[in-house]
C-alpha positions in Angstrom: 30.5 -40.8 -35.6 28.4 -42.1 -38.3 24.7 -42.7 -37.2 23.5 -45.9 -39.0 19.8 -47.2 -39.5 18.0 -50.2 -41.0 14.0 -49.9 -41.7 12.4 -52.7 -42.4 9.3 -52.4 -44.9 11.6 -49.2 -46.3 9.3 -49.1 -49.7 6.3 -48.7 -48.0 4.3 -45.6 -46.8 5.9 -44.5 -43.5 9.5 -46.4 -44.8 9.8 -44.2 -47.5 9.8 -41.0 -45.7 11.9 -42.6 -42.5 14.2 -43.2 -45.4 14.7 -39.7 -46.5 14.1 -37.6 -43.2 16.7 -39.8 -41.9 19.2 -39.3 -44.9 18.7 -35.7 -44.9 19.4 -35.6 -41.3 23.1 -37.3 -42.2 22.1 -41.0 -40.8 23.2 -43.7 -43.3 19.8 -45.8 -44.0 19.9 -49.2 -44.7 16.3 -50.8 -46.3 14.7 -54.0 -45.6 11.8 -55.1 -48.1 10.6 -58.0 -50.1 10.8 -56.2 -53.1 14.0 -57.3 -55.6 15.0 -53.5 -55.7 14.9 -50.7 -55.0 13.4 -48.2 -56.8 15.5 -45.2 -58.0 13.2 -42.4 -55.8 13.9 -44.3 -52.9 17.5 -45.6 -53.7 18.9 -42.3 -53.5 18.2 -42.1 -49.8 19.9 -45.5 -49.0 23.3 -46.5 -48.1 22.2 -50.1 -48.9 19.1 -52.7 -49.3 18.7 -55.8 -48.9 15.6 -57.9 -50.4 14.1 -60.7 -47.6 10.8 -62.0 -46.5 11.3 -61.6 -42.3 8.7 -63.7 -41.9 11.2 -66.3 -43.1 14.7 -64.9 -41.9 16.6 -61.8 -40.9 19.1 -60.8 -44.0 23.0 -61.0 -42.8 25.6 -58.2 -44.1 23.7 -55.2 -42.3 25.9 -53.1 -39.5 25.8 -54.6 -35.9 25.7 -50.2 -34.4 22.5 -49.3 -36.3 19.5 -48.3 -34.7 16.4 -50.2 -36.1 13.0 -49.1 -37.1 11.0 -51.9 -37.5 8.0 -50.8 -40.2 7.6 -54.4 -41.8 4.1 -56.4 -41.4 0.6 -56.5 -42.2 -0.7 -52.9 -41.3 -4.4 -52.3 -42.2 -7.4 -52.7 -40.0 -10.5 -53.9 -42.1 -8.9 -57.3 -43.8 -7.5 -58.5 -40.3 -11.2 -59.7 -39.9 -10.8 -62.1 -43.1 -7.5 -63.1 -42.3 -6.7 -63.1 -38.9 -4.3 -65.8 -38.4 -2.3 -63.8 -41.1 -2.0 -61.0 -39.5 -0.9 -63.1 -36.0 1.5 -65.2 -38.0 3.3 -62.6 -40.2 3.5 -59.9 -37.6 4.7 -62.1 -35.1 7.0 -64.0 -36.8 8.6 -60.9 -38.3 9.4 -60.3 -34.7 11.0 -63.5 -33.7 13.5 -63.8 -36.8 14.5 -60.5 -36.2 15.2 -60.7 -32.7 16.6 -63.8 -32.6 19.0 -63.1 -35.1 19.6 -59.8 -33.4 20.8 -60.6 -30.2 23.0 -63.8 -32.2 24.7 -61.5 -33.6 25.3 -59.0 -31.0 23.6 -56.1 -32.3 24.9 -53.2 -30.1 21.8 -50.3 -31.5 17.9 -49.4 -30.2 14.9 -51.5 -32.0 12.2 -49.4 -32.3 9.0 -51.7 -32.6 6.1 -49.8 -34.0 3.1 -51.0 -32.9 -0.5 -49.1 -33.1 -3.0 -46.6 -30.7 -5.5 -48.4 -31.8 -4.7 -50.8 -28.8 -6.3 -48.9 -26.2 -9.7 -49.4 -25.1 -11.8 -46.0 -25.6 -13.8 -45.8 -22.1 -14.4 -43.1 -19.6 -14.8 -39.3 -20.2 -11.1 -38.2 -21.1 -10.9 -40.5 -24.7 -6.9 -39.1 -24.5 -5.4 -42.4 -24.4 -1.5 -42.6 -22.2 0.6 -45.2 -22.0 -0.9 -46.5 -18.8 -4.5 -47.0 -20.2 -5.8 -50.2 -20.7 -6.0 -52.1 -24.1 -8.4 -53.9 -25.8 -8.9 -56.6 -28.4 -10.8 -55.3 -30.8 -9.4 -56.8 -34.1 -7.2 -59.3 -35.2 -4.9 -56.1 -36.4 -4.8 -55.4 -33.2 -4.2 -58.7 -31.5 -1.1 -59.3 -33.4 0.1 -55.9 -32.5 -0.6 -56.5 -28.4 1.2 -59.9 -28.8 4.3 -57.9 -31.2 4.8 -55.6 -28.2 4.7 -58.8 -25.5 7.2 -60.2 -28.0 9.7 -57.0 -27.7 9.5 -56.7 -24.2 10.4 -60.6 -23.6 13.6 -60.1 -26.2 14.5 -56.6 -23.9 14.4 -59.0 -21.4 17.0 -60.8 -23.5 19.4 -57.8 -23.6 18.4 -56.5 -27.1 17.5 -52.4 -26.3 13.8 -52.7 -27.5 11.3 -50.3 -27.5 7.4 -49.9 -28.4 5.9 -46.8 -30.7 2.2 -46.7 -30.9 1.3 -44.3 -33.4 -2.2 -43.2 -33.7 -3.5 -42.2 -37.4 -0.9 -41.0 -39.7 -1.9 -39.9 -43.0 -0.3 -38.1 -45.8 1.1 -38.0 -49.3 2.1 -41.4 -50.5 -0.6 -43.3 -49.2 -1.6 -46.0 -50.3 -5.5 -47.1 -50.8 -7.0 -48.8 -47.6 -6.9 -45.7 -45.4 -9.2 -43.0 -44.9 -7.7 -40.1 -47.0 -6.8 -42.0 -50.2 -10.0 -44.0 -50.3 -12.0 -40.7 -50.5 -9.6 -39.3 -52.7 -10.2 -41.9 -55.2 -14.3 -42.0 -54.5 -14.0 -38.3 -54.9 -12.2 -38.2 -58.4 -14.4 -41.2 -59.8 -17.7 -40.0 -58.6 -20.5 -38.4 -61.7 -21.3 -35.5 -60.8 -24.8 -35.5 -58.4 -24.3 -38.9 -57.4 -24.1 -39.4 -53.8 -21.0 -40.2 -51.5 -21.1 -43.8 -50.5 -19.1 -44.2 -47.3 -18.7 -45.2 -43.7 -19.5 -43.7 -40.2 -17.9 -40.1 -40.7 -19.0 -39.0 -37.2 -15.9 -41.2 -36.0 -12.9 -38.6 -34.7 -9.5 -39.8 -35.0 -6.4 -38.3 -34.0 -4.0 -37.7 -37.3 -0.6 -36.8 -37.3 1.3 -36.0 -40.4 3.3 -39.2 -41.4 6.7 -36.9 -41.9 6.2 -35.7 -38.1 5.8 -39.6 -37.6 9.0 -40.8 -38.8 10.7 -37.5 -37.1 9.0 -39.3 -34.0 10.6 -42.8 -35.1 14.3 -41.0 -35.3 14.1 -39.7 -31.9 13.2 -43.1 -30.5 16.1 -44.8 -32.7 18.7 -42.3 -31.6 17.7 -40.9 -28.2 20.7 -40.8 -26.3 18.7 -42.2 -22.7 14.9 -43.6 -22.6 13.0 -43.3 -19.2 10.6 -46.2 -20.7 9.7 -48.5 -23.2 6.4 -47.5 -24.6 5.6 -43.8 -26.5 2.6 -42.9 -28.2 3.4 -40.8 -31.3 0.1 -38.5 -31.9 -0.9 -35.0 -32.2 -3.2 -34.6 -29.3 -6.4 -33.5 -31.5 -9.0 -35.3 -33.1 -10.9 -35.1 -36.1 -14.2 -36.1 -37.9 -14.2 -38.4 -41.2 -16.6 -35.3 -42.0 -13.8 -32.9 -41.4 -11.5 -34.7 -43.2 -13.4 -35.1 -46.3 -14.7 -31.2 -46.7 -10.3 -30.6 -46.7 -9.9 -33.0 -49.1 -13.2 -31.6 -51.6 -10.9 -27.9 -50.4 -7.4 -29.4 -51.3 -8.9 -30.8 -54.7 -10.7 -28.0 -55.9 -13.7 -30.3 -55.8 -17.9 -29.6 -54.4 -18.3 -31.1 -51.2 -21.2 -33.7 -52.0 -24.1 -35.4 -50.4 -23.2 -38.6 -48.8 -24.7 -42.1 -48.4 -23.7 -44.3 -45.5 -22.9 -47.8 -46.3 -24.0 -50.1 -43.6 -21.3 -52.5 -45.4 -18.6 -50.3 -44.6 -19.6 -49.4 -40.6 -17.2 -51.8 -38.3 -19.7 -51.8 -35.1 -16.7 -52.3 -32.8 -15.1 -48.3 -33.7 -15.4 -46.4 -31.1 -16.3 -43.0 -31.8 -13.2 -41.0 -30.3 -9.7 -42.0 -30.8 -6.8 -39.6 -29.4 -3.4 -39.9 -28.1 -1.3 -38.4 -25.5 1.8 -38.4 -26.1 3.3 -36.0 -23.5 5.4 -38.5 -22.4 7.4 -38.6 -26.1 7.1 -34.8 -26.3 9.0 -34.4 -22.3 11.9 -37.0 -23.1 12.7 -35.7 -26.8 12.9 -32.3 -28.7 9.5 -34.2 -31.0 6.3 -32.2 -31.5 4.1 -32.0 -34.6 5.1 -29.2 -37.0 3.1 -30.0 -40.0 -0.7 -28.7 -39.9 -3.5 -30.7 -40.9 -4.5 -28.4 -44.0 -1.1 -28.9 -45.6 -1.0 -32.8 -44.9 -4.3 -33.1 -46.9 -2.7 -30.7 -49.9 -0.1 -32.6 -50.0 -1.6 -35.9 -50.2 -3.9 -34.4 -52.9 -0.9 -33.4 -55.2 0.9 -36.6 -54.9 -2.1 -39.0 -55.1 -1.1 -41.7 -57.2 2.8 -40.8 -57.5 5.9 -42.1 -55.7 6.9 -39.5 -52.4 9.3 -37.2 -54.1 12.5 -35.7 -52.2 
């Protein structure tokens, strides 16, 4: 039988590559995005798209079996403090049309919401985050992402098989600007030569996963044949510094390592300093485990900076 998949924001960073992993695993992917078309690196992967705006309606004509990845809304961190009833509204309502429409319809496959780590409050000595930890509020980002889950658990409620990825960091190629990897990148390549570095706190560790072990993570949700719960973390378990990260992108690119300037403008004082995920609870229920190391991720965002993802 035929495994069938619709991924909403399929154009976008993590879409793209859920796109192809899935299509090269034999799935037929059907795409969700608000642009007219497709274009032709990503319309090879795709058994069909369809161009809507969820935060106005769920687009009719896609199969009633297939698994869902839902990838669509608002994503980065920093503007949700300028716009955060944006962020609420879009994210939310993205959630709500699909749904509904969903369980009109009698969609029979799993909808795998993807939410964010970035959820958890970062207290006490182990800064691992699980499942069972506590969250906090600490953007608007993040406050539309806690309601999106509340939202997915009242439409399992419902009937509709619903269930919750928080991925922590993903980074690599294809990235768009806005994120910590091609922002350097592009400071990097720009930068005169003995001119300082001006960035944010780089003492802050995150936990980065690869984003093609990510959408790996997102097919074993979709398709799992059994789920012991509704909530998965999707991380690597490790945790670097924004000082680590930039001395393998000066490697990747062949370029000095140079002196840097903090930015006061650029230092959010509500980051917390350590950010990792446990996701032992993903890794036990699936065959899913990071298989791409760090240095290559970096290499690999370096060579496709500024190009589509290529097969």
């Amino acid at each position: 039988m035929t495994r069938r998949l619709i991924v909403t924001g399929v154009d976008g960073f993590v879409g793209r590559h859920l796109a192809r992993t899935a299509a090269r695993a034999g799935v037929e992917v059907f795409g969700i995005s608000r642009s007219r078309t497709a274009d032709p690196v990503l319309s090879e992967h795709l058994a069909g798209y369809v161009s809507a705006d969820l935060r106005e309606l769920w687009p009719t004509g896609l199969p009633a079996d297939a698994a869902v990845v839902h990838l669509a809304g608002l994503a980065a961190v920093g503007p949700s403090f300028d716009r955060p009833q944006d962020y609420i509204t879009a994210n939310s309502a993205m959630v709500t049309n699909m749904c509904e429409a969903l369980i009109a319809r009698g969609h029979e496959g799993r909808v795998v919401g993807v939410s964010t780590g970035a959820v958890y409050a970062q207290a006490g000595d182990d800064p691992a985050r699980s499942e069972g930890d506590a969250v906090a509020f600490s953007s608007p980002y993040v406050v539309s992402k806690v309601l999106v889950e509340n939202q997915l658990s009242y439409y399992r409620g419902r009937g509709l098989q619903t269930v919750t990825a928080r991925p922590f960091n993903h980074v690599g190629p294809g990235q768009g600007p806005g994120f910590i990897v091609p922002d350097l990148l592009a400071q990097l390549r720009t930068l005169p030569p003995g001119e300082p570095l001006h960035v944010g706190n780089l003492l802050t560790r995150r936990d980065y996963t690869d984003v093609r072990d990510v959408a790996r993570a997102y097919l074993e949700l979709a398709f799992a044949e059994t789920l012991a719960h509704d909530l998965y973390n999707v991380a690597s378990g490790a945790a670097r510094s924004g000082e680590e990260v930039l001395a393998e992108l000066c490697k990747a690119a062949g370029l000095p390592l140079p002196r840097i300037e903090v930015d006061p403008a650029r230092v959010r004082a509500t980051d917390p300093l350590v950010i990792i995920g446990n996701a032992s609870r993903l890794r036990t229920e699936t065959e899913w485990a990071p298989q791409i190391p760090f240095d290559r991720t970096i290499a690999d965002a370096v060579e496709s900076a500024g190009e589509a993802v290529r097969p």
